[in-house]
N, C-alpha and C positions, 0 to 999 in steps of 0.2 A: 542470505543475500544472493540475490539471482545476477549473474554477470552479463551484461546485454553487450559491451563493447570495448574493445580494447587498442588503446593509442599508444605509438610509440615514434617518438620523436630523441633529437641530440641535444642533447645543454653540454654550455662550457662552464665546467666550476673552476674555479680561483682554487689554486695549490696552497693547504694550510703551510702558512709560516708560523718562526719564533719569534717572538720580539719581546725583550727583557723579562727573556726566561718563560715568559706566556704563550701558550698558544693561541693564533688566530685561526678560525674557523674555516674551513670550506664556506664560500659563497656560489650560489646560482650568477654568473658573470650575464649570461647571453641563451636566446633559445635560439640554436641556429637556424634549427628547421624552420620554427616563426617568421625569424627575417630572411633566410635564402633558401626556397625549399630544395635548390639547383645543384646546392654544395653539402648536402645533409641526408641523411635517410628518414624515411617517416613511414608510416603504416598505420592503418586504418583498420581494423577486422571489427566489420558487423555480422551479429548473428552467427550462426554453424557452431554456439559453445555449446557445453555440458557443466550444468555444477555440480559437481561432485559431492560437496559438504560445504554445508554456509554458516561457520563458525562465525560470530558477529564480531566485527572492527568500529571501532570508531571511525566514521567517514564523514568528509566534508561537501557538502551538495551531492552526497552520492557519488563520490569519485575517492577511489583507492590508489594513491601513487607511492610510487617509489623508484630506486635505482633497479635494473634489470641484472641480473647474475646467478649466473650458475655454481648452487652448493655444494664444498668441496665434499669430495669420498678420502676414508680413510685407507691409507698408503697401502694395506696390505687389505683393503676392500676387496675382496673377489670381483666385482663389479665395477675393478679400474677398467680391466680387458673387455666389459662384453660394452661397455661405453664408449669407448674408441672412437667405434665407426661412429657416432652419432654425434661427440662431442670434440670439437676439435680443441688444437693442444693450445693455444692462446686465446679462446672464449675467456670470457669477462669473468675472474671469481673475485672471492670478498678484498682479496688482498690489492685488489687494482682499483677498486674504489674509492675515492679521498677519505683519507682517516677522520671522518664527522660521523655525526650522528643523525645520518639521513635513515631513511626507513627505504625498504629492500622489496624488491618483488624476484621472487625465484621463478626459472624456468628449468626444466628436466624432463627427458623424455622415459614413457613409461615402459620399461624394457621389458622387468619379469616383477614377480610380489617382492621378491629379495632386494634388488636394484634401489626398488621405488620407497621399499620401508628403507633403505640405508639415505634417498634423497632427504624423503621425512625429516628422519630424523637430525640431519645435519644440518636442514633447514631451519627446525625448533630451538637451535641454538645462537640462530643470527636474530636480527630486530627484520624478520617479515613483517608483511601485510597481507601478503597473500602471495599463492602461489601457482605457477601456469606448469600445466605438462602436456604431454601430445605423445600419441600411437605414433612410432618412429615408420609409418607406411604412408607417406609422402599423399597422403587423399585431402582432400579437397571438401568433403562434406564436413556432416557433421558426428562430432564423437559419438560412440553408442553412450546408447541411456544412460543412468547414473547408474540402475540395478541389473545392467548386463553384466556375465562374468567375465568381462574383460577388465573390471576393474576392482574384482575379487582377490583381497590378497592373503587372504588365508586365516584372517583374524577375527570372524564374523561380521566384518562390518566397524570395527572397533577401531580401526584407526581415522574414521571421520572424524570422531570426537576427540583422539587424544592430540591433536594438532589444533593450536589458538590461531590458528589463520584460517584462511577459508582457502579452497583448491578449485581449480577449474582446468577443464580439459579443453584444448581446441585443434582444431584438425592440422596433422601431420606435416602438410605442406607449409604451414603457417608457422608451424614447431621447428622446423628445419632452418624456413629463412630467418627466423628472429636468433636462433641458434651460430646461423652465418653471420648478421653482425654483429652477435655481441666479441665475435673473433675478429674483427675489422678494428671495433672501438674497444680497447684493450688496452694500447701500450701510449705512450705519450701522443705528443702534439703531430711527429714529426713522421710518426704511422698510422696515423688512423688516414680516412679515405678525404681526400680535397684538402688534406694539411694545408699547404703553401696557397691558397685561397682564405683559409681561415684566417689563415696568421697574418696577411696584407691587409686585409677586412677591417677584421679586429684589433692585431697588435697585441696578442694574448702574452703570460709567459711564458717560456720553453716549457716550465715544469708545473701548466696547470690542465685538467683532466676535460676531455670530451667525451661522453659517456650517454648512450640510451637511457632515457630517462621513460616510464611506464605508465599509464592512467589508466584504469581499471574502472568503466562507468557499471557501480552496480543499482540496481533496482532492490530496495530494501521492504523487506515483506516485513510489515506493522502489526508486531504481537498488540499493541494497542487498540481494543475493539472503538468503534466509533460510538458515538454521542446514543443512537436512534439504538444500539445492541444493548449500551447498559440499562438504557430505560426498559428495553424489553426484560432485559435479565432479572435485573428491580422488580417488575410488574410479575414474570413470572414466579419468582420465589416468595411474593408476596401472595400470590393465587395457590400457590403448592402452602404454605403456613395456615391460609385461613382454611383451604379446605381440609389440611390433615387435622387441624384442630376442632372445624367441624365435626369433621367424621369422628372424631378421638370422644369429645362432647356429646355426642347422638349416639355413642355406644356404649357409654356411660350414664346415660340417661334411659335410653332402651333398657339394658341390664335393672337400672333401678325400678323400672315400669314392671317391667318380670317380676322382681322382686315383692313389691309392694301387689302384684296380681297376686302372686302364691298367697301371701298374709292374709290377704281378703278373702281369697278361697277358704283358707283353713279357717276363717272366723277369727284370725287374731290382731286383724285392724277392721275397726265397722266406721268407712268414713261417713257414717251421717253423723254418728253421736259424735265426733269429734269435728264436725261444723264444716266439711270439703265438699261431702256432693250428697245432695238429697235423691233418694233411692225410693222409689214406688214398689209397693209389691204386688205382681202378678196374679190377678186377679182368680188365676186356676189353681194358683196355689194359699189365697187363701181359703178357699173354696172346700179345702181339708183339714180346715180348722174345724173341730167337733162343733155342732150346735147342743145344748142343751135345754130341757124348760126347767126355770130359776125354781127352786124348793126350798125356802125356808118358814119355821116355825117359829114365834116370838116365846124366849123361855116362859114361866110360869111365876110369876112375882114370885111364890115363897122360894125359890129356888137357892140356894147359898153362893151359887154362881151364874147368877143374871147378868152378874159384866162380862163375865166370860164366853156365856152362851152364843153358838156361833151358827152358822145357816148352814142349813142339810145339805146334804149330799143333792147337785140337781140330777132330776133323770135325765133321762136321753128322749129324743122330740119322739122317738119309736114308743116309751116306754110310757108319754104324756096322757094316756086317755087311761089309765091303768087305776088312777085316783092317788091318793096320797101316799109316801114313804112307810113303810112299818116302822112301828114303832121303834126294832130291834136297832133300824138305822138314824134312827132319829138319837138313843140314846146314845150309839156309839159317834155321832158326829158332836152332840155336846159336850161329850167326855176327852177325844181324841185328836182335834183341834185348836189351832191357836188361836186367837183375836187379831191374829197379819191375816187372815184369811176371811176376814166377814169384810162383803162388799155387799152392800144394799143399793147403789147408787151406779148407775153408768157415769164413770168422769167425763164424759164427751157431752152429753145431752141435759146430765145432771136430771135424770128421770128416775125414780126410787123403780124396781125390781117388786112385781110383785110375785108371790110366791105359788105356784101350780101353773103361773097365767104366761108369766113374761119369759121371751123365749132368748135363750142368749148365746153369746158366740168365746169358747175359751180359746185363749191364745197359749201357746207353750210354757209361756213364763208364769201360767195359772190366772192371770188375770179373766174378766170376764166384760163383755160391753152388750148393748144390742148390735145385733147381726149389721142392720143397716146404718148405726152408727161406725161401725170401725171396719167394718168394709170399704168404705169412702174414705173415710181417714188414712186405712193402710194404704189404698191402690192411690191413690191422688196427690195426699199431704206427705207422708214420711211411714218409713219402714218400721220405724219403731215402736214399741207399746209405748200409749201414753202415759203409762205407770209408771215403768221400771225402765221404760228407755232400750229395754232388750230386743234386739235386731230378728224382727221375723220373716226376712228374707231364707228363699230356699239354700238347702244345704249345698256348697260349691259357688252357689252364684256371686257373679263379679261383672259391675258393667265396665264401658273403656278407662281404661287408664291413662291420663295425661300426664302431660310435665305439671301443670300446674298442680295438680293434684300429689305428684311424688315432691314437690316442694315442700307444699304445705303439708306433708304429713312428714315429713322429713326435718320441717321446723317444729312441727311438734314432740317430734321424740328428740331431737337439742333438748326444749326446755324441760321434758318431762326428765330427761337424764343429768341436766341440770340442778335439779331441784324446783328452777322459778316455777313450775304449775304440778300440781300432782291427778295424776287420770286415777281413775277406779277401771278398771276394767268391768265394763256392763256386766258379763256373763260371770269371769271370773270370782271379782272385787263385791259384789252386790250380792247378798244373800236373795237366792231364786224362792221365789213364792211357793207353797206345797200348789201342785193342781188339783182343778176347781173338781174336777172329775175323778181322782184318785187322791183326795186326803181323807177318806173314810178306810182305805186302805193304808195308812200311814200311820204310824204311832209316834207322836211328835211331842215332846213334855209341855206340857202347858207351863203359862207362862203365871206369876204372881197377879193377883186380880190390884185393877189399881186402888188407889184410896179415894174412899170418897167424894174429896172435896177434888180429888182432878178428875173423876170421872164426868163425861160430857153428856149432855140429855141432846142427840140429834134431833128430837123430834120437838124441844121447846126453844134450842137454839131460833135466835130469825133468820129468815130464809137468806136476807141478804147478807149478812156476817159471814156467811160458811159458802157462799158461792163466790166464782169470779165475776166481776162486773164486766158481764160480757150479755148480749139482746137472742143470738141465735147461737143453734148449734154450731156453723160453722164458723164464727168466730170463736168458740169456745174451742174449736177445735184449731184453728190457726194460733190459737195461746197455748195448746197443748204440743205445739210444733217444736222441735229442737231448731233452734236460732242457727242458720247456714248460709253460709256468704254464697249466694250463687252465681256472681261477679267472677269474670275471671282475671285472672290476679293482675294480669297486664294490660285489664281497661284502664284507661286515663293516662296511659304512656304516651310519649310523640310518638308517632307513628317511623320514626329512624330506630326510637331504642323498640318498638315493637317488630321492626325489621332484623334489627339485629339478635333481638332475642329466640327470634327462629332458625338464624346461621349458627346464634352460639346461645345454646338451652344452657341457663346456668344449671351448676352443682346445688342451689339454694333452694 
């Protein structure tokens, strides 16, 4: 509380009596000053204070009142003597007061730190409200600052706080003459100043008190922030929550993007076969997939293994104009060979391979197509062999990685760790085909020839039975597609939850 002004006026209180053993109270009788300013003292001080410490009071409109008096020192106080001069020997103290329970206002001049912690403290023991003191050098301005050392008393600052009143300084001349009347207004009716006016006037009793009465106008500084600060306050911790969660969300999400990048680099998630992003392959690199011309020889009826017999070794497009396989390789590919390895047929175009003639393209996984079939199929349709599903993209490569994308492969490894769905791992999980170009270099145990009645005659089967009912190649090839949502995941949202899902990228 900041002190802006200070009033001092005389009231005549009513002298508590007894009456059947009860006490009556001190009453306020009269404000003299009010009604005779002629016969009374009064004093105005605006401006020239210093607050010193503004312990909080309970105040009424802003106004601190009390009786005025000066708190006693203890008898063998060092600072009876250096007070003397400043306080004269019938100033107003507690014991001239009417025995009630009015609330007090101290006045004391600030001599030395000793003096002024002995006023403190004998102050702390009466019922203040606050307390006035004054630089006993008779000036006229205003007290120094609150953080001058003139009002340094040796404790760091610690006795603002240990006093439940508030303190204020004002200027010396002011401290002196309020110091002069409270020795005027002291003793009964028949001493204070204009007695024998008072008492014609009013008709007081001989033994009831006339005494400076105090008003302390403060100015109360409102820890209560206003209406328009909480709403900022609100709005801003509401903007610091969404963006630290933001940022918390998008770094948690980026981490996962990382994460799921490495996997794909290393080949241990292939998001096409698992139906997230359809991935083309780079046209120069299938470009190093070997060509070969298709070589095979239909066994020889008597043969004991004509279900088994399997298709030659092809050459290489270099090696084409050379004529036929020798013999030595022809025996050892129907010997050395399983029946997973006879392909007579491009799955794409469903065109039979003819032997010396038809020129073909192997892919890693040993599979075999024409050149211009699975050329288009790789770079256009899907990364994957139409066989085996096995990811022919280059080694390392990995295209952007989204949030949508670390969702749904995120929801995948849930169920697959689950139990509800179970993956094969393409490369791992799937026995890899011998290749088309090195299974004559291979010694692979053959497998049991089957039994007759399950063996299948391709070439009497009808042509429709064993095809898909598909009119061209590229729809044959669009059915040879791995089925891929290429949707992303938050079409058909409102556009508020698609707002928000870019603030806050779920975990899901």
């Amino acid at each position: 509380m900041s002190l802006q002004a200070v009033r001092n006026v005389v009231l005549l209180f009513s002298n508590p009596s007894w009456t059947d053993g009860h006490s009556v109270p001190s009453t306020i009788l009269r404000n003299i000053t009010a009604l005779s300013s002629q016969i009374a003292y009064s004093e105005d001080l605006l401006g020239n204070i210093t607050t010193l410490s503004t312990t909080s009071v309970t105040t009424s409109n802003g106004v601190v009142q009390g009786l005025l008096y000066v708190p006693d020192l203890g008898v063998n106080d060092s600072c009876q003597a250096l007070a003397e001069p400043y306080i004269p020997q019938n100033v107003t103290r507690q014991v001239n007061l009417p025995t009630t329970s009015y609330n007090l206002i101290a006045l004391a001049p600030w001599i030395n730190a000793d003096c002024t912690q002995s006023f403190l403290a004998s102050a702390r023991l009466d019922p203040i409200r606050g307390m006035l003191v004054y630089l006993p050098d008779n000036s006229t301005s205003q007290p120094p600052a609150v953080d001058d050392q003139a009002w340094d008393l040796g404790d760091g600052g610690a006795w603002r706080t240990t006093n439940r009143y508030p303190i204020y300084a004002i200027p010396g001349a002011s401290g002196a003459e309020m110091m002069r009347q409270l020795s005027l207004y002291s003793g009964d009716l028949s001493q204070v100043p204009f007695s024998n006016q008072i008492m014609s006037i009013y008709s007081p009793n001989p033994a009831d008190y006339v005494r400076v009465w105090t008003e302390l106008t403060v100015a109360t500084v409102s820890t209560t922030l206003p209406l328009w600060a909480f709403i900022l306050i609100i709005f801003g911790v509401i903007v610091i929550v969404i963006g630290t969660t933001s940022m918390l969300m998008h770094l948690v999400q980026s981490r996962r993007r990382a994460s799921l990048r490495r996997r794909v680099t290393r080949g241990e998630v292939n998001l096409e076969a698992l139906g997230i992003k359809r991935l083309p392959v780079p046209r120069d690199h299938i470009e190093t997939f070997p060509l070969f011309t298709y070589n095979y020889d239909p066994p020889l009826p008597s043969s004991p293994t004509s279900t088994n017999v399997l298709p030659k070794k092809g050459r290489a497009l270099s090696d084409a104009s050379q004529g036929p396989s020798s013999p030595r390789n022809d025996a050892r590919n129907e010997t050395n060979e399983t029946a997973i390895n006879y392909q007579p047929t491009c799955i794409i175009c469903l065109e039979d391979f003819e032997s010396r003639k038809t020129i073909i393209r192997e892919l890693p996984c040993g599979h075999i197509y024409h050149p211009e079939c699975i050329d288009e199929f790789l770079s256009q349709l899907s990364s994957l062999c139409p066989s085996c599903k096995s990811s022919m993209l280059p080694a390392g490569y990995c295209p952007k990685i989204t949030n949508s994308m670390v969702r749904r492969e995120f929801g995948t490894r849930r169920l697959r760790s689950s139990g509800t769905i179970i993956h094969v791992d393409v490369e791992g999980g799937r026995r890899r085909l011998s290749s088309w170009s090195s299974s004559v270099k291979k010694h692979i145990f053959p497998v049991s020839s089957p039994k007759p009645e399950e063996a299948v005659d391709l070439e009497e089967q009808p042509r429709g039975d064993r095809l898909s009912p598909v009119e061209t190649t590229r729809d044959r090839m669009q059915d040879l597609v791995v089925p891929v949502d290429e949707t992303n995941s938050d079409d058909g949202r409102p556009q508020w939850k698609r707002a928000a899902l870019k603030v806050f990228p779920g975990f899901r």
